[in-house]
N, C-alpha and C positions, 0 to 999 in steps of 0.2 A: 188285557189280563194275561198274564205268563201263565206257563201252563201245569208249575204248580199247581197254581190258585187253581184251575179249571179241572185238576185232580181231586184236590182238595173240596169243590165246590160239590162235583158229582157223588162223594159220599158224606157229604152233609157234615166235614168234618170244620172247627172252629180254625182259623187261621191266625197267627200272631204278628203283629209287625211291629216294629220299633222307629219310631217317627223323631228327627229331630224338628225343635219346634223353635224360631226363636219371635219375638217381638212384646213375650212376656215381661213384664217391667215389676209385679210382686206374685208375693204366693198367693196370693187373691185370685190371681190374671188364672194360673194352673187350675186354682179349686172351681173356678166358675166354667172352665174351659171343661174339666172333667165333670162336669155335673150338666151338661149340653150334651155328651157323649150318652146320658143315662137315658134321655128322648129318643137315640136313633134306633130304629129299630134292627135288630139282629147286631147288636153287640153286649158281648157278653162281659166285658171288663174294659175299663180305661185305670191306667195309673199314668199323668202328667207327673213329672218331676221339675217343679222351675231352678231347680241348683242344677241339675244336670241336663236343661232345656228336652227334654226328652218325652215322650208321648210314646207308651206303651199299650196297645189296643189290640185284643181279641173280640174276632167278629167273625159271625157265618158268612161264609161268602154267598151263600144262595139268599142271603136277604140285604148282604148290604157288600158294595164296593170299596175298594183301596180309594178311588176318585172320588167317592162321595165321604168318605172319612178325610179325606183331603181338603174339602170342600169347607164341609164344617169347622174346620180348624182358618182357615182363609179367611171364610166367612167372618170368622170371630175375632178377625183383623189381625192374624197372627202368620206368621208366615210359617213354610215346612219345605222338609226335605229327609228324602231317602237316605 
């Protein structure tokens, strides 16, 4: 974790990060991909955009990780990057 996030973590504040996403094939792939993001615990908003392959995600860092948002997106057979 960068030390940001490990600022950011210690006063409990929300972090935002912008995630490029690709292996989306319709807007389907986005809405199901952001409605997986509503289960993880300590995030407070997803917006997927599949035209602009892009993954917008606000999350607590003291409940949920950059790796584990990462994860889940993997997971969902989709690939990412910073």
């Amino acid at each position: 974790m960068n030390s940001e996030n490990e600022k950011q973590k210690g006063k409990g504040a929300a972090v935002t990060k912008t995630l490029t996403v690709t292996g989306m094939t319709c807007p389907a792939c986005a809405s199901g991909l952001e409605a997986s993001f509503r289960n993880l615990p300590g995030v407070k908003e997803a917006k997927i955009d599949y035209n602009a392959k892009r993954a917008t995600i606000t999350y607590d860092p003291a409940k949920q990780t950059l790796q584990d948002i990462k994860k889940l997106i993997t997971d969902s057979g989709y690939q990412v990057k910073e």
